[in-house]
C-alpha positions in Angstrom: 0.0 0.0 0.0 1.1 3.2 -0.7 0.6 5.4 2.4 2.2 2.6 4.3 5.1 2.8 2.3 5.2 6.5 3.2 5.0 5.9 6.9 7.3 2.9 7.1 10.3 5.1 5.1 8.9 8.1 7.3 10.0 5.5 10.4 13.3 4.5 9.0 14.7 8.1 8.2 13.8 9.2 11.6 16.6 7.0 12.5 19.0 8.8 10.9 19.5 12.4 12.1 21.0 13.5 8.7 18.2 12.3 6.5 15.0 13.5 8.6 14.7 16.8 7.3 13.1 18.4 4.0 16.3 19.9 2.3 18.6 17.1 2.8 19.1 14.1 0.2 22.3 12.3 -0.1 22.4 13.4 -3.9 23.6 17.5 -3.8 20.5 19.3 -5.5 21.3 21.5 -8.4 20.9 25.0 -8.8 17.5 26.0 -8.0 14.7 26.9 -11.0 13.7 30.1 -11.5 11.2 32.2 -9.1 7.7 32.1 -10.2 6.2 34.6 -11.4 2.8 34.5 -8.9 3.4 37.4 -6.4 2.9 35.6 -2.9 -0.4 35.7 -1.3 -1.2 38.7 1.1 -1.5 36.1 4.0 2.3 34.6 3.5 3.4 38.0 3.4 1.9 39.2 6.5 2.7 35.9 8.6 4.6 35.8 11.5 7.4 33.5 9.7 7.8 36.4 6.6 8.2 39.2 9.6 11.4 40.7 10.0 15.0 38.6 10.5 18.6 39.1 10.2 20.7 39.4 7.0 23.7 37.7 8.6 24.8 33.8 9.6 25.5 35.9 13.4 22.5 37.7 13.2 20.6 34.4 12.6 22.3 32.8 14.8 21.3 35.3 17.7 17.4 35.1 16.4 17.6 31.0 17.0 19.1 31.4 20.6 15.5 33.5 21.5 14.4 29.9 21.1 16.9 27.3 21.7 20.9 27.3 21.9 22.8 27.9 19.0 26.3 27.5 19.8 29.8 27.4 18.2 28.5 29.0 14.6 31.4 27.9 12.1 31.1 28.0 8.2 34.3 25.5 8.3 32.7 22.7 5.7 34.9 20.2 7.2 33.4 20.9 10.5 33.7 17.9 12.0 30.2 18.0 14.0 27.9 17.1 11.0 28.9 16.6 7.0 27.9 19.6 5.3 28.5 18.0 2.2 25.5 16.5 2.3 23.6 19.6 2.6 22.5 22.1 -0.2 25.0 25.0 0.1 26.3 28.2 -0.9 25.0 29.1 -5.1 22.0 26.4 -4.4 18.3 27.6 -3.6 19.6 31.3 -3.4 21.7 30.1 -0.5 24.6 32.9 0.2 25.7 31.4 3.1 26.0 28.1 5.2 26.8 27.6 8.3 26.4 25.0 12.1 25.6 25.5 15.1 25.3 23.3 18.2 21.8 23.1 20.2 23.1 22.1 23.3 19.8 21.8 24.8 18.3 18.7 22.7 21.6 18.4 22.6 21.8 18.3 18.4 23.0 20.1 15.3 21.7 23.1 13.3 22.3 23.7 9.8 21.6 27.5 9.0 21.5 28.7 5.2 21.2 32.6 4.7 19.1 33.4 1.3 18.3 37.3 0.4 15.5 35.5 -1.7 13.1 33.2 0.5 10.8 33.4 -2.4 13.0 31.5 -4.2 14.2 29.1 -1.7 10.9 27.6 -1.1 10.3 27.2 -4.6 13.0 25.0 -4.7 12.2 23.1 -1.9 8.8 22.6 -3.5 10.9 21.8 -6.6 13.0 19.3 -4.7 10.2 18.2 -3.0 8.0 17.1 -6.2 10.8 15.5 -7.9 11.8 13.0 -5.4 7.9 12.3 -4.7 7.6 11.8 -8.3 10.2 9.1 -8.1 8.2 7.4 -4.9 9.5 9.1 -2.0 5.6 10.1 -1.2 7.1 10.4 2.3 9.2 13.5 1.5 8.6 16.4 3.8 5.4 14.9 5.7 8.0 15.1 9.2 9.6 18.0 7.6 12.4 19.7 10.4 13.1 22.6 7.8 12.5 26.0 9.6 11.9 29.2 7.8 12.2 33.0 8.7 12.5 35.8 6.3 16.4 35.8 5.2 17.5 32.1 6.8 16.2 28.9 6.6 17.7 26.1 8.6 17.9 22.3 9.6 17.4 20.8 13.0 18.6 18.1 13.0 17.0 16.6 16.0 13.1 16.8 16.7 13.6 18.4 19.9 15.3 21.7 18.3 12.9 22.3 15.6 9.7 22.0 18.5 12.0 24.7 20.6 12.0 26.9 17.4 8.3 26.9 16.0 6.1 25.8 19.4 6.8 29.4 21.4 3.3 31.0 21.1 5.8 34.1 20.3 7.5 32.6 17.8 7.9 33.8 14.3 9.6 30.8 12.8 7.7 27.6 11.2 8.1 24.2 9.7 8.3 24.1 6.0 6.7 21.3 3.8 5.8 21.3 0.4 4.0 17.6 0.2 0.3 17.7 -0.5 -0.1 15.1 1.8 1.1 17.4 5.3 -1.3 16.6 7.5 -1.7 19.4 10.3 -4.1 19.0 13.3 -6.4 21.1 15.0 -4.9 23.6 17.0 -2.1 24.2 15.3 -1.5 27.1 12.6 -1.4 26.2 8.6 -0.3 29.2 6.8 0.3 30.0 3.0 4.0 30.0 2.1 5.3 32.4 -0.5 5.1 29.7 -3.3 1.6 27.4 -3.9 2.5 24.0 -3.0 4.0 24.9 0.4 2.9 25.5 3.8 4.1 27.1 6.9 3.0 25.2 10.5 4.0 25.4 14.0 3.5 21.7 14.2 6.5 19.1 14.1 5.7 15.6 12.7 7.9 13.1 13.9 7.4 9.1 13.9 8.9 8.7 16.9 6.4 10.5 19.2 8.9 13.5 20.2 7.0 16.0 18.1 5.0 18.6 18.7 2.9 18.4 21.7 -0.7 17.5 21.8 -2.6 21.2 22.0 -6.5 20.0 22.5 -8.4 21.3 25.1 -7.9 18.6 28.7 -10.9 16.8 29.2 -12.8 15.6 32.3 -15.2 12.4 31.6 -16.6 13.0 34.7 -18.3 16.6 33.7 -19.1 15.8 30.5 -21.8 12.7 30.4 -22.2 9.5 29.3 -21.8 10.9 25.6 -18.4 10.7 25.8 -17.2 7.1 25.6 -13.6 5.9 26.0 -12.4 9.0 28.3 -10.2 7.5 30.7 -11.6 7.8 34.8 -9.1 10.8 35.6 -9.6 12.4 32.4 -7.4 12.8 28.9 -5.4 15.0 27.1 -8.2 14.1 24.1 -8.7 11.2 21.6 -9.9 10.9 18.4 -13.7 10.6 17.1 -16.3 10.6 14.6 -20.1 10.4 14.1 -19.7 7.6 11.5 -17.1 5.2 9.1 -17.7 7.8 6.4 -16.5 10.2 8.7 -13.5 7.9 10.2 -12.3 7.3 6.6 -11.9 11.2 5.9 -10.1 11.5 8.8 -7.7 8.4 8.8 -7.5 8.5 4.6 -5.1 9.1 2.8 -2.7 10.7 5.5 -2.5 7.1 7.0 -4.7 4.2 6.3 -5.2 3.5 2.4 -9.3 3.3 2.0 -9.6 3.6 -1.6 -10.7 0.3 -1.7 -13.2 0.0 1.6 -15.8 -2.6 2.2 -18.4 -1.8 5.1 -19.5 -5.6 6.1 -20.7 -7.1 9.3 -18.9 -10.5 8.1 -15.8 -11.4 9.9 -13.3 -10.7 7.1 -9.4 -11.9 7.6 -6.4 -13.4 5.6 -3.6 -15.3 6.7 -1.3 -12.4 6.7 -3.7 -10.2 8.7 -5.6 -11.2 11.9 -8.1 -8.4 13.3 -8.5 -7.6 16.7 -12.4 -8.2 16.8 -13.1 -11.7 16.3 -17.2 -11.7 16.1 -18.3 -14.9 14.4 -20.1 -12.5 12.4 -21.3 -10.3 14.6 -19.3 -7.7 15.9 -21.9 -5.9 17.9 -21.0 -8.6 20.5 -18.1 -6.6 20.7 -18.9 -3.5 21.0 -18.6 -2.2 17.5 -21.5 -0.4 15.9 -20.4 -0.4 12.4 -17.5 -1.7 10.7 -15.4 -1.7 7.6 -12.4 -2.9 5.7 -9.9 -1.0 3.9 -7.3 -2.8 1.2 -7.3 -5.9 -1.1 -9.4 -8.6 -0.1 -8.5 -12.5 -0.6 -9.4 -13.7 -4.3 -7.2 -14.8 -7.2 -4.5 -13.6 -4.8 -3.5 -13.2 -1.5 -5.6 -10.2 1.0 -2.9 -7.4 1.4 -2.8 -4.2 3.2 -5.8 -5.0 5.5 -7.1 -2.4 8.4 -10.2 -2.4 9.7 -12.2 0.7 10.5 -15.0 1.0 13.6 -17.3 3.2 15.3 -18.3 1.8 18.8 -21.0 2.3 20.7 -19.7 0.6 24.1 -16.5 1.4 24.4 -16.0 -1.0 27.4 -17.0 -4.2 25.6 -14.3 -3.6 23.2 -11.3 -2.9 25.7 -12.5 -5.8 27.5 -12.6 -8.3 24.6 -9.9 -7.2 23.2 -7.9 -7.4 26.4 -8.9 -11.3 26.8 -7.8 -11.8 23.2 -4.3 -10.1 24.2 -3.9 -11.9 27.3 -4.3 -15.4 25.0 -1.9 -14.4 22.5 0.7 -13.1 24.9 0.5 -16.6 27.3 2.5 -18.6 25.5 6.1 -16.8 24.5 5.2 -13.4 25.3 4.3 -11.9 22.2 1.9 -10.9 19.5 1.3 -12.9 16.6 3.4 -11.0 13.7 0.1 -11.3 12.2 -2.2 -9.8 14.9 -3.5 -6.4 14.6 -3.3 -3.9 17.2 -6.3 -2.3 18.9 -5.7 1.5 18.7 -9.1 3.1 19.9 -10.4 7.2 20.6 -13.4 8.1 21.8 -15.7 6.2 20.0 -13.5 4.8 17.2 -11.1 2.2 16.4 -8.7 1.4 14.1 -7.1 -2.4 14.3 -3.9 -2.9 12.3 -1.1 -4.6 12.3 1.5 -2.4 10.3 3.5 -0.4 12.7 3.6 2.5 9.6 -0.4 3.0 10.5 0.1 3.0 13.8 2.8 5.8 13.8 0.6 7.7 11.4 -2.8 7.1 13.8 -0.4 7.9 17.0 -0.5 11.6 15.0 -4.6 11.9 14.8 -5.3 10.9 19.0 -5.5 7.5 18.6 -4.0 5.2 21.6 -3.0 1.5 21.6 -4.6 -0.7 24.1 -1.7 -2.5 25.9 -2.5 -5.0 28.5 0.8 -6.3 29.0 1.7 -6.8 32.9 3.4 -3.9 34.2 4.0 -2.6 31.1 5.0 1.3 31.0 6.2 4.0 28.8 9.5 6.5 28.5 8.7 10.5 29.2 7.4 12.3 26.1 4.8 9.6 25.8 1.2 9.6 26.0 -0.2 6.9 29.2 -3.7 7.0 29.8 -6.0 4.8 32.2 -7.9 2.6 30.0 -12.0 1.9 30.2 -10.8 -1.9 31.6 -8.5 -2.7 34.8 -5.3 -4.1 33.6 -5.2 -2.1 30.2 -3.6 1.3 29.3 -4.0 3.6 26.4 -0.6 4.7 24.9 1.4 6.1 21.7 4.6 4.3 22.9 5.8 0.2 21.4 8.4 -1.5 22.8 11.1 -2.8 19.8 
Protein backbone atom coordinates (compact mmCIF):
# COMPACT_ATOMS: atom_id res chain seq x y z
CA UNK A 1 0.00 0.00 0.00
CA UNK A 2 1.06 3.18 -0.71
CA UNK A 3 0.63 5.38 2.38
CA UNK A 4 2.18 2.57 4.27
CA UNK A 5 5.06 2.78 2.26
CA UNK A 6 5.19 6.46 3.21
CA UNK A 7 5.01 5.93 6.92
CA UNK A 8 7.31 2.85 7.10
CA UNK A 9 10.27 5.05 5.13
CA UNK A 10 8.92 8.07 7.29
CA UNK A 11 10.01 5.51 10.35
CA UNK A 12 13.32 4.48 8.95
CA UNK A 13 14.70 8.13 8.18
CA UNK A 14 13.78 9.24 11.65
CA UNK A 15 16.57 7.00 12.55
CA UNK A 16 19.00 8.79 10.91
CA UNK A 17 19.46 12.44 12.09
CA UNK A 18 20.95 13.53 8.72
CA UNK A 19 18.16 12.28 6.48
CA UNK A 20 15.05 13.45 8.60
CA UNK A 21 14.73 16.79 7.32
CA UNK A 22 13.14 18.42 3.95
CA UNK A 23 16.30 19.93 2.25
CA UNK A 24 18.56 17.08 2.79
CA UNK A 25 19.13 14.13 0.19
CA UNK A 26 22.26 12.27 -0.11
CA UNK A 27 22.40 13.38 -3.94
CA UNK A 28 23.58 17.52 -3.81
CA UNK A 29 20.48 19.26 -5.53
CA UNK A 30 21.26 21.47 -8.39
CA UNK A 31 20.88 24.99 -8.83
CA UNK A 32 17.55 25.95 -8.02
CA UNK A 33 14.71 26.93 -11.05
CA UNK A 34 13.67 30.10 -11.47
CA UNK A 35 11.24 32.23 -9.09
CA UNK A 36 7.72 32.13 -10.25
CA UNK A 37 6.18 34.62 -11.44
CA UNK A 38 2.84 34.51 -8.93
CA UNK A 39 3.39 37.39 -6.43
CA UNK A 40 2.87 35.59 -2.85
CA UNK A 41 -0.40 35.71 -1.29
CA UNK A 42 -1.20 38.69 1.09
CA UNK A 43 -1.53 36.14 4.02
CA UNK A 44 2.32 34.62 3.48
CA UNK A 45 3.41 37.96 3.39
CA UNK A 46 1.88 39.24 6.54
CA UNK A 47 2.66 35.92 8.58
CA UNK A 48 4.60 35.80 11.50
CA UNK A 49 7.42 33.47 9.72
CA UNK A 50 7.76 36.43 6.62
CA UNK A 51 8.19 39.25 9.58
CA UNK A 52 11.42 40.72 10.05
CA UNK A 53 15.01 38.58 10.53
CA UNK A 54 18.60 39.14 10.16
CA UNK A 55 20.72 39.39 7.03
CA UNK A 56 23.72 37.68 8.60
CA UNK A 57 24.81 33.82 9.61
CA UNK A 58 25.49 35.85 13.40
CA UNK A 59 22.51 37.68 13.22
CA UNK A 60 20.58 34.39 12.57
CA UNK A 61 22.29 32.81 14.83
CA UNK A 62 21.31 35.26 17.74
CA UNK A 63 17.43 35.05 16.37
CA UNK A 64 17.62 31.05 16.99
CA UNK A 65 19.05 31.40 20.63
CA UNK A 66 15.50 33.45 21.47
CA UNK A 67 14.35 29.88 21.12
CA UNK A 68 16.87 27.28 21.68
CA UNK A 69 20.86 27.33 21.89
CA UNK A 70 22.82 27.87 18.96
CA UNK A 71 26.33 27.48 19.78
CA UNK A 72 29.77 27.35 18.20
CA UNK A 73 28.53 29.02 14.61
CA UNK A 74 31.37 27.85 12.10
CA UNK A 75 31.13 27.99 8.20
CA UNK A 76 34.26 25.47 8.31
CA UNK A 77 32.72 22.69 5.69
CA UNK A 78 34.86 20.20 7.21
CA UNK A 79 33.42 20.85 10.50
CA UNK A 80 33.65 17.88 11.97
CA UNK A 81 30.19 18.00 14.05
CA UNK A 82 27.89 17.08 11.03
CA UNK A 83 28.86 16.61 7.03
CA UNK A 84 27.95 19.59 5.28
CA UNK A 85 28.49 17.98 2.17
CA UNK A 86 25.51 16.52 2.32
CA UNK A 87 23.55 19.60 2.62
CA UNK A 88 22.51 22.13 -0.22
CA UNK A 89 24.98 24.96 0.13
CA UNK A 90 26.26 28.23 -0.89
CA UNK A 91 24.97 29.14 -5.07
CA UNK A 92 22.01 26.43 -4.37
CA UNK A 93 18.29 27.57 -3.64
CA UNK A 94 19.55 31.28 -3.39
CA UNK A 95 21.69 30.10 -0.53
CA UNK A 96 24.55 32.89 0.21
CA UNK A 97 25.68 31.40 3.10
CA UNK A 98 26.01 28.10 5.21
CA UNK A 99 26.77 27.65 8.34
CA UNK A 100 26.36 25.02 12.05
CA UNK A 101 25.60 25.46 15.10
CA UNK A 102 25.30 23.35 18.21
CA UNK A 103 21.77 23.12 20.23
CA UNK A 104 23.09 22.08 23.26
CA UNK A 105 19.75 21.84 24.81
CA UNK A 106 18.31 18.69 22.69
CA UNK A 107 21.58 18.37 22.60
CA UNK A 108 21.78 18.35 18.36
CA UNK A 109 22.97 20.08 15.26
CA UNK A 110 21.71 23.08 13.30
CA UNK A 111 22.31 23.68 9.84
CA UNK A 112 21.56 27.46 9.01
CA UNK A 113 21.46 28.70 5.17
CA UNK A 114 21.15 32.56 4.72
CA UNK A 115 19.09 33.37 1.34
CA UNK A 116 18.32 37.27 0.44
CA UNK A 117 15.49 35.54 -1.70
CA UNK A 118 13.11 33.16 0.48
CA UNK A 119 10.83 33.35 -2.39
CA UNK A 120 13.04 31.47 -4.25
CA UNK A 121 14.21 29.10 -1.71
CA UNK A 122 10.91 27.63 -1.13
CA UNK A 123 10.33 27.22 -4.58
CA UNK A 124 13.05 25.01 -4.66
CA UNK A 125 12.19 23.07 -1.95
CA UNK A 126 8.83 22.64 -3.46
CA UNK A 127 10.92 21.83 -6.62
CA UNK A 128 13.02 19.33 -4.75
CA UNK A 129 10.22 18.20 -3.04
CA UNK A 130 8.02 17.06 -6.16
CA UNK A 131 10.81 15.51 -7.89
CA UNK A 132 11.84 13.01 -5.44
CA UNK A 133 7.91 12.27 -4.73
CA UNK A 134 7.63 11.77 -8.29
CA UNK A 135 10.23 9.10 -8.10
CA UNK A 136 8.17 7.39 -4.85
CA UNK A 137 9.51 9.11 -2.05
CA UNK A 138 5.61 10.10 -1.24
CA UNK A 139 7.07 10.37 2.32
CA UNK A 140 9.24 13.53 1.51
CA UNK A 141 8.62 16.43 3.76
CA UNK A 142 5.35 14.86 5.69
CA UNK A 143 7.97 15.07 9.19
CA UNK A 144 9.65 17.97 7.60
CA UNK A 145 12.40 19.66 10.43
CA UNK A 146 13.09 22.63 7.80
CA UNK A 147 12.55 25.96 9.60
CA UNK A 148 11.86 29.18 7.80
CA UNK A 149 12.18 32.98 8.65
CA UNK A 150 12.54 35.84 6.34
CA UNK A 151 16.44 35.81 5.20
CA UNK A 152 17.50 32.13 6.78
CA UNK A 153 16.22 28.87 6.62
CA UNK A 154 17.67 26.06 8.60
CA UNK A 155 17.85 22.27 9.63
CA UNK A 156 17.37 20.81 13.02
CA UNK A 157 18.60 18.07 13.02
CA UNK A 158 17.01 16.63 16.01
CA UNK A 159 13.10 16.79 16.67
CA UNK A 160 13.63 18.43 19.94
CA UNK A 161 15.30 21.71 18.34
CA UNK A 162 12.87 22.30 15.56
CA UNK A 163 9.70 22.04 18.48
CA UNK A 164 11.96 24.67 20.61
CA UNK A 165 11.98 26.92 17.37
CA UNK A 166 8.30 26.90 16.02
CA UNK A 167 6.10 25.83 19.37
CA UNK A 168 6.76 29.35 21.41
CA UNK A 169 3.28 30.96 21.10
CA UNK A 170 5.82 34.09 20.31
CA UNK A 171 7.52 32.64 17.83
CA UNK A 172 7.94 33.85 14.27
CA UNK A 173 9.59 30.80 12.77
CA UNK A 174 7.67 27.60 11.19
CA UNK A 175 8.08 24.25 9.71
CA UNK A 176 8.30 24.15 5.98
CA UNK A 177 6.68 21.28 3.77
CA UNK A 178 5.83 21.30 0.42
CA UNK A 179 4.04 17.57 0.24
CA UNK A 180 0.27 17.71 -0.55
CA UNK A 181 -0.13 15.10 1.82
CA UNK A 182 1.12 17.41 5.30
CA UNK A 183 -1.33 16.62 7.54
CA UNK A 184 -1.66 19.39 10.29
CA UNK A 185 -4.12 19.00 13.32
CA UNK A 186 -6.38 21.08 15.04
CA UNK A 187 -4.87 23.60 17.00
CA UNK A 188 -2.10 24.24 15.27
CA UNK A 189 -1.50 27.12 12.64
CA UNK A 190 -1.37 26.18 8.59
CA UNK A 191 -0.27 29.16 6.81
CA UNK A 192 0.30 30.02 3.04
CA UNK A 193 3.95 29.99 2.10
CA UNK A 194 5.33 32.42 -0.49
CA UNK A 195 5.09 29.71 -3.30
CA UNK A 196 1.62 27.40 -3.93
CA UNK A 197 2.50 23.96 -2.97
CA UNK A 198 4.03 24.86 0.43
CA UNK A 199 2.92 25.54 3.77
CA UNK A 200 4.09 27.12 6.89
CA UNK A 201 3.01 25.15 10.51
CA UNK A 202 3.98 25.42 14.03
CA UNK A 203 3.49 21.72 14.15
CA UNK A 204 6.54 19.14 14.14
CA UNK A 205 5.74 15.61 12.69
CA UNK A 206 7.95 13.08 13.89
CA UNK A 207 7.38 9.06 13.87
CA UNK A 208 8.91 8.73 16.94
CA UNK A 209 6.44 10.54 19.20
CA UNK A 210 8.85 13.52 20.16
CA UNK A 211 7.01 16.04 18.07
CA UNK A 212 5.01 18.56 18.69
CA UNK A 213 2.86 18.39 21.75
CA UNK A 214 -0.75 17.54 21.75
CA UNK A 215 -2.64 21.23 22.02
CA UNK A 216 -6.47 20.01 22.48
CA UNK A 217 -8.41 21.34 25.14
CA UNK A 218 -7.87 18.62 28.67
CA UNK A 219 -10.88 16.80 29.24
CA UNK A 220 -12.75 15.60 32.28
CA UNK A 221 -15.24 12.44 31.62
CA UNK A 222 -16.64 12.98 34.74
CA UNK A 223 -18.33 16.55 33.72
CA UNK A 224 -19.12 15.83 30.55
CA UNK A 225 -21.82 12.65 30.40
CA UNK A 226 -22.24 9.53 29.33
CA UNK A 227 -21.84 10.88 25.61
CA UNK A 228 -18.36 10.73 25.76
CA UNK A 229 -17.23 7.12 25.59
CA UNK A 230 -13.60 5.93 26.05
CA UNK A 231 -12.42 8.99 28.28
CA UNK A 232 -10.16 7.47 30.73
CA UNK A 233 -11.63 7.78 34.83
CA UNK A 234 -9.10 10.82 35.59
CA UNK A 235 -9.63 12.41 32.42
CA UNK A 236 -7.38 12.81 28.89
CA UNK A 237 -5.37 14.97 27.11
CA UNK A 238 -8.25 14.12 24.07
CA UNK A 239 -8.74 11.19 21.62
CA UNK A 240 -9.93 10.90 18.39
CA UNK A 241 -13.69 10.62 17.13
CA UNK A 242 -16.33 10.61 14.61
CA UNK A 243 -20.06 10.37 14.09
CA UNK A 244 -19.69 7.65 11.55
CA UNK A 245 -17.09 5.16 9.12
CA UNK A 246 -17.65 7.82 6.37
CA UNK A 247 -16.49 10.22 8.71
CA UNK A 248 -13.52 7.92 10.17
CA UNK A 249 -12.34 7.25 6.65
CA UNK A 250 -11.91 11.19 5.87
CA UNK A 251 -10.07 11.45 8.81
CA UNK A 252 -7.68 8.44 8.75
CA UNK A 253 -7.45 8.47 4.59
CA UNK A 254 -5.05 9.11 2.85
CA UNK A 255 -2.65 10.75 5.52
CA UNK A 256 -2.50 7.06 7.03
CA UNK A 257 -4.75 4.16 6.28
CA UNK A 258 -5.23 3.50 2.40
CA UNK A 259 -9.33 3.33 1.98
CA UNK A 260 -9.62 3.61 -1.62
CA UNK A 261 -10.72 0.25 -1.73
CA UNK A 262 -13.22 0.00 1.55
CA UNK A 263 -15.76 -2.58 2.20
CA UNK A 264 -18.41 -1.76 5.07
CA UNK A 265 -19.52 -5.61 6.14
CA UNK A 266 -20.71 -7.08 9.31
CA UNK A 267 -18.90 -10.54 8.12
CA UNK A 268 -15.82 -11.40 9.89
CA UNK A 269 -13.31 -10.68 7.12
CA UNK A 270 -9.39 -11.88 7.57
CA UNK A 271 -6.44 -13.36 5.61
CA UNK A 272 -3.56 -15.29 6.73
CA UNK A 273 -1.29 -12.44 6.70
CA UNK A 274 -3.69 -10.16 8.70
CA UNK A 275 -5.62 -11.22 11.85
CA UNK A 276 -8.08 -8.40 13.29
CA UNK A 277 -8.54 -7.62 16.68
CA UNK A 278 -12.38 -8.22 16.80
CA UNK A 279 -13.12 -11.74 16.26
CA UNK A 280 -17.18 -11.74 16.08
CA UNK A 281 -18.28 -14.86 14.44
CA UNK A 282 -20.10 -12.52 12.36
CA UNK A 283 -21.27 -10.32 14.60
CA UNK A 284 -19.29 -7.65 15.93
CA UNK A 285 -21.91 -5.93 17.89
CA UNK A 286 -21.02 -8.59 20.52
CA UNK A 287 -18.08 -6.63 20.66
CA UNK A 288 -18.92 -3.47 21.01
CA UNK A 289 -18.59 -2.15 17.52
CA UNK A 290 -21.53 -0.43 15.92
CA UNK A 291 -20.39 -0.38 12.41
CA UNK A 292 -17.50 -1.73 10.66
CA UNK A 293 -15.39 -1.74 7.56
CA UNK A 294 -12.37 -2.87 5.75
CA UNK A 295 -9.85 -1.01 3.88
CA UNK A 296 -7.30 -2.81 1.24
CA UNK A 297 -7.35 -5.88 -1.10
CA UNK A 298 -9.37 -8.58 -0.10
CA UNK A 299 -8.52 -12.46 -0.65
CA UNK A 300 -9.41 -13.65 -4.28
CA UNK A 301 -7.21 -14.83 -7.22
CA UNK A 302 -4.49 -13.63 -4.80
CA UNK A 303 -3.48 -13.24 -1.47
CA UNK A 304 -5.64 -10.24 0.97
CA UNK A 305 -2.90 -7.39 1.40
CA UNK A 306 -2.80 -4.15 3.18
CA UNK A 307 -5.75 -5.01 5.53
CA UNK A 308 -7.09 -2.38 8.36
CA UNK A 309 -10.25 -2.40 9.74
CA UNK A 310 -12.23 0.73 10.51
CA UNK A 311 -15.01 0.95 13.59
CA UNK A 312 -17.26 3.22 15.29
CA UNK A 313 -18.30 1.79 18.84
CA UNK A 314 -21.01 2.28 20.72
CA UNK A 315 -19.68 0.60 24.11
CA UNK A 316 -16.46 1.40 24.44
CA UNK A 317 -15.99 -1.04 27.38
CA UNK A 318 -16.98 -4.25 25.61
CA UNK A 319 -14.34 -3.57 23.15
CA UNK A 320 -11.34 -2.91 25.70
CA UNK A 321 -12.54 -5.77 27.53
CA UNK A 322 -12.63 -8.29 24.64
CA UNK A 323 -9.92 -7.15 23.25
CA UNK A 324 -7.92 -7.40 26.40
CA UNK A 325 -8.89 -11.30 26.76
CA UNK A 326 -7.75 -11.83 23.15
CA UNK A 327 -4.34 -10.08 24.20
CA UNK A 328 -3.86 -11.92 27.30
CA UNK A 329 -4.28 -15.45 25.02
CA UNK A 330 -1.92 -14.36 22.49
CA UNK A 331 0.70 -13.15 24.88
CA UNK A 332 0.52 -16.65 27.27
CA UNK A 333 2.48 -18.61 25.50
CA UNK A 334 6.08 -16.77 24.46
CA UNK A 335 5.22 -13.40 25.30
CA UNK A 336 4.26 -11.89 22.21
CA UNK A 337 1.92 -10.89 19.50
CA UNK A 338 1.28 -12.88 16.56
CA UNK A 339 3.41 -11.04 13.74
CA UNK A 340 0.07 -11.35 12.17
CA UNK A 341 -2.25 -9.77 14.93
CA UNK A 342 -3.52 -6.43 14.64
CA UNK A 343 -3.34 -3.85 17.21
CA UNK A 344 -6.30 -2.28 18.89
CA UNK A 345 -5.71 1.48 18.74
CA UNK A 346 -9.14 3.12 19.95
CA UNK A 347 -10.38 7.18 20.56
CA UNK A 348 -13.44 8.07 21.83
CA UNK A 349 -15.74 6.15 20.03
CA UNK A 350 -13.51 4.85 17.21
CA UNK A 351 -11.07 2.20 16.40
CA UNK A 352 -8.75 1.39 14.10
CA UNK A 353 -7.06 -2.36 14.33
CA UNK A 354 -3.92 -2.92 12.27
CA UNK A 355 -1.11 -4.62 12.35
CA UNK A 356 1.53 -2.39 10.26
CA UNK A 357 3.52 -0.38 12.70
CA UNK A 358 3.62 2.46 9.62
CA UNK A 359 -0.37 2.98 10.48
CA UNK A 360 0.12 3.01 13.76
CA UNK A 361 2.77 5.81 13.82
CA UNK A 362 0.60 7.66 11.41
CA UNK A 363 -2.76 7.05 13.77
CA UNK A 364 -0.44 7.95 16.95
CA UNK A 365 -0.54 11.63 14.99
CA UNK A 366 -4.57 11.90 14.82
CA UNK A 367 -5.28 10.95 18.96
CA UNK A 368 -5.50 7.53 18.63
CA UNK A 369 -3.97 5.24 21.63
CA UNK A 370 -3.02 1.50 21.59
CA UNK A 371 -4.57 -0.66 24.11
CA UNK A 372 -1.72 -2.50 25.86
CA UNK A 373 -2.52 -5.04 28.50
CA UNK A 374 0.77 -6.28 29.04
CA UNK A 375 1.74 -6.77 32.94
CA UNK A 376 3.43 -3.86 34.19
CA UNK A 377 3.96 -2.59 31.13
CA UNK A 378 4.95 1.26 31.02
CA UNK A 379 6.20 4.00 28.81
CA UNK A 380 9.47 6.45 28.46
CA UNK A 381 8.73 10.49 29.15
CA UNK A 382 7.35 12.30 26.08
CA UNK A 383 4.80 9.63 25.80
CA UNK A 384 1.25 9.57 26.00
CA UNK A 385 -0.20 6.89 29.23
CA UNK A 386 -3.67 7.04 29.80
CA UNK A 387 -6.00 4.76 32.16
CA UNK A 388 -7.93 2.58 30.00
CA UNK A 389 -12.05 1.88 30.24
CA UNK A 390 -10.78 -1.91 31.56
CA UNK A 391 -8.46 -2.68 34.77
CA UNK A 392 -5.28 -4.05 33.59
CA UNK A 393 -5.17 -2.09 30.22
CA UNK A 394 -3.60 1.27 29.34
CA UNK A 395 -4.02 3.56 26.42
CA UNK A 396 -0.60 4.69 24.86
CA UNK A 397 1.35 6.13 21.68
CA UNK A 398 4.58 4.25 22.86
CA UNK A 399 5.76 0.24 21.43
CA UNK A 400 8.41 -1.51 22.81
CA UNK A 401 11.11 -2.79 19.85
Amino acid sequence: MRLQRILAATAALAALTTLATACEDPAKPGPPAASPTATATASAQASPAAGSAPATLAGAQAHVQKYTSCENLSTDPNDRRVALSGFIGAGDWSITERGVCTDKKAPGEIVLFLTPDMKAFQQAAKDHATKLIAEGREDYGLASRMVVGKTFALTALKTRTAVSLVDPPNSDLRILSCNPNVYVPEGFKKEKALVEGCILTDYVNSPDGQGSPFRGAVRDPSTEGTEKPGQPATGSLGLASAGSIAELKKMVHPHTVDCTSMTVTDEHVQSIDYLPVVDAGGNPRTWGVKERAVCGTLGGAQRAHNLNWLDTVSDMKTLQTKAKAAQLADLKDDGRLKATASKLLVGTNVAVETNSKSVRIGLYQFQFLYLNCETGFTAPAGYRLEKAQVEGCVLTNYERQ
